[in-house]
MARTI-98417 format. One record per atom (N, C-alpha, C): residue number from 1; atom name; x, y, z. Coordinates in steps of 0.1 Angstrom, whole numbers. Layout:
BEGIN
<atom NUM, "CA", <X, Y, Z>>
...
// end
This chain:
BEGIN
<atom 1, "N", <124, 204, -258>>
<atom 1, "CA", <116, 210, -247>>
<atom 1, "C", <107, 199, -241>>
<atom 2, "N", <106, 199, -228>>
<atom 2, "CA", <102, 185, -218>>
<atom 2, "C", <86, 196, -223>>
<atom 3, "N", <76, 188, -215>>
<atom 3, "CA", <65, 186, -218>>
<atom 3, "C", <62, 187, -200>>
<atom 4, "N", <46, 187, -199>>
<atom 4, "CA", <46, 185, -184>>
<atom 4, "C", <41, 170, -175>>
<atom 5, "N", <44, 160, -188>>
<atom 5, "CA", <42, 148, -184>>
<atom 5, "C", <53, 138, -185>>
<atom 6, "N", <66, 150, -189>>
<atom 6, "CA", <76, 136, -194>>
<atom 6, "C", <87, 147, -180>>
<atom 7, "N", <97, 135, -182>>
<atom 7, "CA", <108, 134, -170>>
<atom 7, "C", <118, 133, -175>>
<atom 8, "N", <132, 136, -172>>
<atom 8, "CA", <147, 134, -180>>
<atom 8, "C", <150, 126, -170>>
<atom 9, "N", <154, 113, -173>>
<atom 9, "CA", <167, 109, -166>>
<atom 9, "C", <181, 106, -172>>
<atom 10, "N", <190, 110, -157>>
<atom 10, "CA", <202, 108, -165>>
<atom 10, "C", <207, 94, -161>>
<atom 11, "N", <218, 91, -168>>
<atom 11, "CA", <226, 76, -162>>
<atom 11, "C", <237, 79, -170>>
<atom 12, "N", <245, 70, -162>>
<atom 12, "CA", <263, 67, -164>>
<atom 12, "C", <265, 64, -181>>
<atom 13, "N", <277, 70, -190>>
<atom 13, "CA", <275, 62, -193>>
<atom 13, "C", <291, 59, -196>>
<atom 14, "N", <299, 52, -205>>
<atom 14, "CA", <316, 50, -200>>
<atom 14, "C", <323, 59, -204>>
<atom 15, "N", <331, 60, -195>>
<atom 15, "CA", <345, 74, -190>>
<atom 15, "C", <347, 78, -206>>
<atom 16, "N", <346, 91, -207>>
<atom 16, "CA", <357, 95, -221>>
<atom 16, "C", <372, 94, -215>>
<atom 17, "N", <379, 99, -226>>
<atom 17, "CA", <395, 98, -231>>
<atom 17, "C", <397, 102, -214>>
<atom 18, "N", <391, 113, -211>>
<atom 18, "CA", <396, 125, -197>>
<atom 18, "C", <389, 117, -189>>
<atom 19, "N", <388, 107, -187>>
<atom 19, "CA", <384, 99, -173>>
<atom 19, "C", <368, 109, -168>>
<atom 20, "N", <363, 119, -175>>
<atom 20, "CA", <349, 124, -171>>
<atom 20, "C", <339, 117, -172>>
<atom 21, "N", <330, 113, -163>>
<atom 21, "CA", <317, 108, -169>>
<atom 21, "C", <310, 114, -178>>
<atom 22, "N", <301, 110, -190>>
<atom 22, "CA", <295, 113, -197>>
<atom 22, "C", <280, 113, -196>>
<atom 23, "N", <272, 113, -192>>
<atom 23, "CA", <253, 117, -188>>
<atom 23, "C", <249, 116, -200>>
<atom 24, "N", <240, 104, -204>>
<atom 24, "CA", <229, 100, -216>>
<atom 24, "C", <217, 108, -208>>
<atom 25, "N", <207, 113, -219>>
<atom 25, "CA", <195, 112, -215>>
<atom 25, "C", <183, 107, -219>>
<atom 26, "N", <171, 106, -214>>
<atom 26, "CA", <165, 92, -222>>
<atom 26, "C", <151, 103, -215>>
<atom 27, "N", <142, 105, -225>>
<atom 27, "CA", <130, 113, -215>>
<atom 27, "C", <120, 101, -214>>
<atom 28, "N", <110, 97, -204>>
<atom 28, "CA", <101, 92, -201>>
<atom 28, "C", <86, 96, -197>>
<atom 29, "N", <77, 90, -199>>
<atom 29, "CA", <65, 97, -201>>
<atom 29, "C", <60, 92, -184>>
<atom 30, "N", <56, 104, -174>>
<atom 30, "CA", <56, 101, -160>>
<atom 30, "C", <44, 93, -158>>
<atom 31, "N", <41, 78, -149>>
<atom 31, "CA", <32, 70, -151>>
<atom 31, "C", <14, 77, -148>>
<atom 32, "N", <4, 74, -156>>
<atom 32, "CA", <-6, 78, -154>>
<atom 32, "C", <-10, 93, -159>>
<atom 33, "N", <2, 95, -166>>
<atom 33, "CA", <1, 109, -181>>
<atom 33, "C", <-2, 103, -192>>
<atom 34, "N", <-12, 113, -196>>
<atom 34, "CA", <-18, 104, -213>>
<atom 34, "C", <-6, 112, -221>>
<atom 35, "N", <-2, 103, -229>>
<atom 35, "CA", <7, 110, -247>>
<atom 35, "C", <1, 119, -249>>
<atom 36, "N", <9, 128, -253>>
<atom 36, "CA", <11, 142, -261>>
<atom 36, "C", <-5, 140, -272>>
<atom 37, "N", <-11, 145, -272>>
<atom 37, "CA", <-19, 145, -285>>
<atom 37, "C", <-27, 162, -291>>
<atom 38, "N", <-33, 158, -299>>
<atom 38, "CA", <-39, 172, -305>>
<atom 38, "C", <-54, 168, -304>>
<atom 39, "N", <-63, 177, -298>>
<atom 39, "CA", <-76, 169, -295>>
<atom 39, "C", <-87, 175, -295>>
<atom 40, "N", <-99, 171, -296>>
<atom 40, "CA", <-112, 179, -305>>
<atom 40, "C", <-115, 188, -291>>
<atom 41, "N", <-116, 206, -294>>
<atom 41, "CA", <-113, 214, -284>>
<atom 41, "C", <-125, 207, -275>>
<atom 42, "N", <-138, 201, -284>>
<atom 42, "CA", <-151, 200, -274>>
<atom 42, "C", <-156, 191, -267>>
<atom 43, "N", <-149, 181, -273>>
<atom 43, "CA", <-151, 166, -264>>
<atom 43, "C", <-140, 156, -260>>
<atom 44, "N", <-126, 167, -265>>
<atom 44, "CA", <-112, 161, -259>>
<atom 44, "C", <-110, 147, -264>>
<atom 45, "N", <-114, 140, -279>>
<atom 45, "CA", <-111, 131, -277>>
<atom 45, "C", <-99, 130, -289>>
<atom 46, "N", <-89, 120, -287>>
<atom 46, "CA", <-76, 125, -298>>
<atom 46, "C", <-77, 126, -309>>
<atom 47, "N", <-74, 131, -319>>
<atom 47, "CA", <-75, 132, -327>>
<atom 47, "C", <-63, 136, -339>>
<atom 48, "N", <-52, 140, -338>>
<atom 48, "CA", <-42, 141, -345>>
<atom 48, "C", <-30, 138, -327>>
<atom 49, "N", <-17, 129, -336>>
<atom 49, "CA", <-3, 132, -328>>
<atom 49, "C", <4, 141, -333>>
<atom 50, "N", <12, 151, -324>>
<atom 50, "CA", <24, 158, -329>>
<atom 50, "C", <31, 156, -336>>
<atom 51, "N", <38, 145, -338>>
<atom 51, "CA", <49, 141, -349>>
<atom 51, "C", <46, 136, -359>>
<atom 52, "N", <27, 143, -366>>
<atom 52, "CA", <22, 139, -377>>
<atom 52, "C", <20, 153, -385>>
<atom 53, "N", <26, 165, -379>>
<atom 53, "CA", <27, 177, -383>>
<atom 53, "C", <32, 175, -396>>
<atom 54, "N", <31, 182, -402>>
<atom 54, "CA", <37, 184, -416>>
<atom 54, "C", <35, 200, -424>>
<atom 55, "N", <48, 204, -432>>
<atom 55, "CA", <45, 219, -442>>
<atom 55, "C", <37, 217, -452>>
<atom 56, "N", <31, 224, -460>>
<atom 56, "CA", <25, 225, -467>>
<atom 56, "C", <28, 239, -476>>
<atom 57, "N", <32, 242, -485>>
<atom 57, "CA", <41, 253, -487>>
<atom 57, "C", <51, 258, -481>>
<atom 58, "N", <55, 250, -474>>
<atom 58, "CA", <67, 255, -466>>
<atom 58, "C", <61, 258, -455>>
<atom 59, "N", <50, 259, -448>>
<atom 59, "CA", <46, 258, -436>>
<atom 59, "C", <36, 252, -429>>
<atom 60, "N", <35, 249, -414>>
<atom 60, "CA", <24, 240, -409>>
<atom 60, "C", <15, 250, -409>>
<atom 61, "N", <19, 266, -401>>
<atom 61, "CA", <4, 271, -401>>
<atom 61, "C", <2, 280, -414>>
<atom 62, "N", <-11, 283, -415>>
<atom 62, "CA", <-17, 293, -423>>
<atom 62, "C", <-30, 297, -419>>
<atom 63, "N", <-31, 310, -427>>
<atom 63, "CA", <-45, 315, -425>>
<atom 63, "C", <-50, 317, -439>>
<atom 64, "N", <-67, 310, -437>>
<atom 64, "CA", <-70, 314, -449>>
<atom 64, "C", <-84, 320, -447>>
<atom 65, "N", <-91, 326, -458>>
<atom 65, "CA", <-105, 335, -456>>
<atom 65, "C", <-113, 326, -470>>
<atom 66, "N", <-125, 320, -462>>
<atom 66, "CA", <-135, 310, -472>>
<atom 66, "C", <-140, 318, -484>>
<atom 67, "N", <-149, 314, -486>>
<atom 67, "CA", <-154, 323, -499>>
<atom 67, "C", <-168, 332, -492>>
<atom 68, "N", <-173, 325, -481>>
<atom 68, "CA", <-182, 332, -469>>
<atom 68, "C", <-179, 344, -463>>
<atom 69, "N", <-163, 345, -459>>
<atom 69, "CA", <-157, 356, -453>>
<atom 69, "C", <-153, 352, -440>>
<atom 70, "N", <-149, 338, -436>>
<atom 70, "CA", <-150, 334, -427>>
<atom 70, "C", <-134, 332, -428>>
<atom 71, "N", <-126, 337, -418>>
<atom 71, "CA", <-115, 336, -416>>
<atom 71, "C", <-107, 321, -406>>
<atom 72, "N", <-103, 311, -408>>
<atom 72, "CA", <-99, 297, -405>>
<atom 72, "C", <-78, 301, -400>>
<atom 73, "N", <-76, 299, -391>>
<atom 73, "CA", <-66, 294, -388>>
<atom 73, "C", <-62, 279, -386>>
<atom 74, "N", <-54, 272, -401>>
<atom 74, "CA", <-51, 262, -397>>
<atom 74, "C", <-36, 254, -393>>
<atom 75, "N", <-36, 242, -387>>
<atom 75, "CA", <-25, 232, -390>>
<atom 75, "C", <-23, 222, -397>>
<atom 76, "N", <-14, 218, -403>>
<atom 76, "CA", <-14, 205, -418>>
<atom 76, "C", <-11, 196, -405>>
<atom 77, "N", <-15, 186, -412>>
<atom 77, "CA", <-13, 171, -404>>
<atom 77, "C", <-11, 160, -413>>
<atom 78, "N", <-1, 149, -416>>
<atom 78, "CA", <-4, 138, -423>>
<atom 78, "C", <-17, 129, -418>>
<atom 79, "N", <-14, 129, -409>>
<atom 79, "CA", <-29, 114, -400>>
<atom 79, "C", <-34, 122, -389>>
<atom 80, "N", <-49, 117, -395>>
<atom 80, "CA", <-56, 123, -382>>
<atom 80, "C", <-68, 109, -378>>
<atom 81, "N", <-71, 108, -366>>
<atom 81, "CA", <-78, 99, -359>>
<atom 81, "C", <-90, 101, -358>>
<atom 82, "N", <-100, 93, -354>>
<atom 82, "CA", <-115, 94, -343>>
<atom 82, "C", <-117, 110, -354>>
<atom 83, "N", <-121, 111, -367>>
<atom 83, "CA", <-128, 122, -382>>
<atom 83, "C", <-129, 111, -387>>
<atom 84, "N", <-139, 122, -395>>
<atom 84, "CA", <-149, 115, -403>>
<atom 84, "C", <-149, 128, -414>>
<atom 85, "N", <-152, 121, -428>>
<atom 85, "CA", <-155, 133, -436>>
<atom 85, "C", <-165, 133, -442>>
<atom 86, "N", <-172, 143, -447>>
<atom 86, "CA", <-185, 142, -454>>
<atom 86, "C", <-181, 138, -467>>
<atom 87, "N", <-190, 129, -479>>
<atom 87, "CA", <-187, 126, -491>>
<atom 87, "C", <-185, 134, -501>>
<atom 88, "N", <-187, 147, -500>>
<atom 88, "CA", <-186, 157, -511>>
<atom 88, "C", <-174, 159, -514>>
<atom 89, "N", <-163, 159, -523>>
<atom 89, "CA", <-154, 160, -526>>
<atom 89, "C", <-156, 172, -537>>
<atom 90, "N", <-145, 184, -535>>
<atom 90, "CA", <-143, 195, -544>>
<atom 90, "C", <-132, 201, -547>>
<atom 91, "N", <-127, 206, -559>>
<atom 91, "CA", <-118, 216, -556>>
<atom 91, "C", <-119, 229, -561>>
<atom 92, "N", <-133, 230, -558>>
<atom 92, "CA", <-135, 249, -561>>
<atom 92, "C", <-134, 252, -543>>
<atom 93, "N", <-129, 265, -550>>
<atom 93, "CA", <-127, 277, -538>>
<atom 93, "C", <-109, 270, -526>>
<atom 94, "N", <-104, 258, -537>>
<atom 94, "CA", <-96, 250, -526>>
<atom 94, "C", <-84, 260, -527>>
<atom 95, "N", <-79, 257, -510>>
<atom 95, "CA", <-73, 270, -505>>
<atom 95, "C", <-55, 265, -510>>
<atom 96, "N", <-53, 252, -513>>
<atom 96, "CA", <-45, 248, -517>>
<atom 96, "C", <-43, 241, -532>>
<atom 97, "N", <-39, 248, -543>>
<atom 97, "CA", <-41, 243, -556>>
<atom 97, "C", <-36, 231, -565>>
<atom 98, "N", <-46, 225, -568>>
<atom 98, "CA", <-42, 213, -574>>
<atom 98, "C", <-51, 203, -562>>
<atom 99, "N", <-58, 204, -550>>
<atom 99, "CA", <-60, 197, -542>>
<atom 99, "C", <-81, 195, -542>>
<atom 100, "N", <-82, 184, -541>>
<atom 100, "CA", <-95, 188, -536>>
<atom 100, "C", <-97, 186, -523>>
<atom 101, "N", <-109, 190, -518>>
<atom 101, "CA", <-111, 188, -499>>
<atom 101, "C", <-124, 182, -495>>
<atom 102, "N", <-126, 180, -478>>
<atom 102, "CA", <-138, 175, -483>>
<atom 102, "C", <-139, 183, -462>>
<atom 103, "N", <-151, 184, -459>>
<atom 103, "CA", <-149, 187, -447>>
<atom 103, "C", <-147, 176, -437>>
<atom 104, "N", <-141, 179, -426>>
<atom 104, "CA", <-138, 168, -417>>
<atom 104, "C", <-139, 172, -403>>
<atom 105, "N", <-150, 161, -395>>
<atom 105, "CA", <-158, 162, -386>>
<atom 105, "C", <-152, 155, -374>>
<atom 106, "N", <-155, 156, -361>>
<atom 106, "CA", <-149, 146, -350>>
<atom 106, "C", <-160, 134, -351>>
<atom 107, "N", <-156, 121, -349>>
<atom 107, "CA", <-168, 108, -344>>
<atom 107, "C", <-176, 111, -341>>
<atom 108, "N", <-169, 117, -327>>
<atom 108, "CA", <-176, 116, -310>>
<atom 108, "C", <-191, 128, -312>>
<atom 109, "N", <-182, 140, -315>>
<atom 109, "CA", <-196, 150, -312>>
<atom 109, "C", <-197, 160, -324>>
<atom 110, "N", <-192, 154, -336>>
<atom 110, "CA", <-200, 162, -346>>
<atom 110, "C", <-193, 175, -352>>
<atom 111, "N", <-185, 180, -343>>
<atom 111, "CA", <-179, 193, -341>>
<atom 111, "C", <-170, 193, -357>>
<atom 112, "N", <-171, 208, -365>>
<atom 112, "CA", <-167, 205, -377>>
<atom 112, "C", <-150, 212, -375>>
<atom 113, "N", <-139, 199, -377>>
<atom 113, "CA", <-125, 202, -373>>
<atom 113, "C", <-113, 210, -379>>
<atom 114, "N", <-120, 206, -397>>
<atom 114, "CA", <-109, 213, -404>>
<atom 114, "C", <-118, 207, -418>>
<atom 115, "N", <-106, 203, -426>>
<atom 115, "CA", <-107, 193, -436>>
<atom 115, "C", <-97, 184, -445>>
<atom 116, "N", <-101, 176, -451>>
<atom 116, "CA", <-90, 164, -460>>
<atom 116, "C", <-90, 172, -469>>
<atom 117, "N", <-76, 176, -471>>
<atom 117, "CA", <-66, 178, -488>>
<atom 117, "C", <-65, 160, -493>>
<atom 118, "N", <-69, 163, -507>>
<atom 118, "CA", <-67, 152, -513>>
<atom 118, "C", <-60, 156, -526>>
<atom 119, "N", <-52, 145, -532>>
<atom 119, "CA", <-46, 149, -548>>
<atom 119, "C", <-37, 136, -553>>
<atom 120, "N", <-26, 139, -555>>
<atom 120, "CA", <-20, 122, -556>>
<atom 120, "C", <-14, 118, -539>>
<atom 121, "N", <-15, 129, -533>>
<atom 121, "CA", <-10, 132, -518>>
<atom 121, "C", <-22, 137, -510>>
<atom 122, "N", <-23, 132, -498>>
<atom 122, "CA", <-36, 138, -484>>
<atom 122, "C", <-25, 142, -476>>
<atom 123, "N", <-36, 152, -469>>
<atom 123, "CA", <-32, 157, -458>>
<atom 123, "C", <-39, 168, -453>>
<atom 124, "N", <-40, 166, -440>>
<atom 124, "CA", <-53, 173, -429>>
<atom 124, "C", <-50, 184, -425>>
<atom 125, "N", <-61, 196, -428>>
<atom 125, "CA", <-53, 206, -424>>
<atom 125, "C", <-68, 206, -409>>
<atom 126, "N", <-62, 213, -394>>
<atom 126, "CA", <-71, 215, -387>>
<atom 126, "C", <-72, 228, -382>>
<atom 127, "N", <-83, 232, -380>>
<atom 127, "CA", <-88, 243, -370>>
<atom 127, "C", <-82, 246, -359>>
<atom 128, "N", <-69, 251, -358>>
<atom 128, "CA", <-67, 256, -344>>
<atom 128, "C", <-78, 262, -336>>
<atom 129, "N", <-85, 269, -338>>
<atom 129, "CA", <-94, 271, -324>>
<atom 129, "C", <-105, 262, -321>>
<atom 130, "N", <-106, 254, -328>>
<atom 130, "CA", <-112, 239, -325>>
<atom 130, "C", <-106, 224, -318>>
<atom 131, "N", <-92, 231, -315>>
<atom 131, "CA", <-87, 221, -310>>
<atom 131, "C", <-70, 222, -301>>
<atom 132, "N", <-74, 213, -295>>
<atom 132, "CA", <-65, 215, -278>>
<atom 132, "C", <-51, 210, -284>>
<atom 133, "N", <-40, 215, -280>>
<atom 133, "CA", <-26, 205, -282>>
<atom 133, "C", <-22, 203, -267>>
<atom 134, "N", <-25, 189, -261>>
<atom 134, "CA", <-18, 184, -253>>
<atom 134, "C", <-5, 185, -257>>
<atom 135, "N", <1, 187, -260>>
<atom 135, "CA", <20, 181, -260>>
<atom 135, "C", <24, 189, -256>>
<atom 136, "N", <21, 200, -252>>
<atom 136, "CA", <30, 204, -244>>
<atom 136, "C", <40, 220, -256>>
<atom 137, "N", <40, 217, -265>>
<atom 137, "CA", <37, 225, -275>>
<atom 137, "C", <26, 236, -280>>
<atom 138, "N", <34, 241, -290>>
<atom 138, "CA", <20, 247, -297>>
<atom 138, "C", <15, 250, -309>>
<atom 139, "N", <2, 247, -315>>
<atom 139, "CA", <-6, 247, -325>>
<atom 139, "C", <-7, 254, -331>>
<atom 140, "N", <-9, 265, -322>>
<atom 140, "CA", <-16, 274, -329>>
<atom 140, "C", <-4, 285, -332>>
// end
């Protein structure tokens, strides 16, 4: 699925058996479009790429309910950019077992995004309603 910043082009490429041309395609990102990114909903700055998605039980998304009552819709991510985490590391109340977490914040404006799964393996789970998916895809 094209995106609304990328373009297909076709070109030649040599005759098959039946003398038909064959059309490669090659998509390109249209000049003066920023890359696909996933980005802090409040100050837009990047913060995870799409092709850092990742399952986590067999899925990217999930919903979970804190120990507050606060219900979080997230997405797993291997790498995420421009966060910061607070130093408290825990694994009570962790929504994924065996893991501890820690909260994880944007640089720029503070906004609290999701949090770090840590264990012998990391990986970021974020806040869909805290955050935009440029790609052209979807997040949430």
């Amino acid at each position: 699925m094209l995106n609304q910043s990328e373009v297909v082009f076709l070109r030649k490429t040599e005759p098959d058996r039946n003398s038909n041309t064959r059309l490669a395609s090659k998509k390109h990102r249209l000049p003066g479009t920023l890359p696909p990114a996933i980005v802090c909903q409040q100050c837009h700055i990047r913060i995870a790429d799409p092709e850092h998605r990742c399952s986590i039980h067999g899925m990217h998304l999930h919903t979970f309910t804190n120990s507050a009552g606060y219900v979080y819709h997230i997405a797993c991510f291997t790498e995420v950019v421009n966060c910061k985490t607070d130093n408290a590391k825990t694994e009570e109340y962790s929504w994924f077992e065996g893991y501890a977490w820690q909260l994880l914040f944007c640089d720029v404006c503070d906004n609290h995004l999701g949090w770090r799964f840590s264990s012998s393996d990391e990986f970021y789970a974020l806040i869909t309603q805290r955050t935009l998916d440029l790609s052209g895809g979807n997040l949430h």
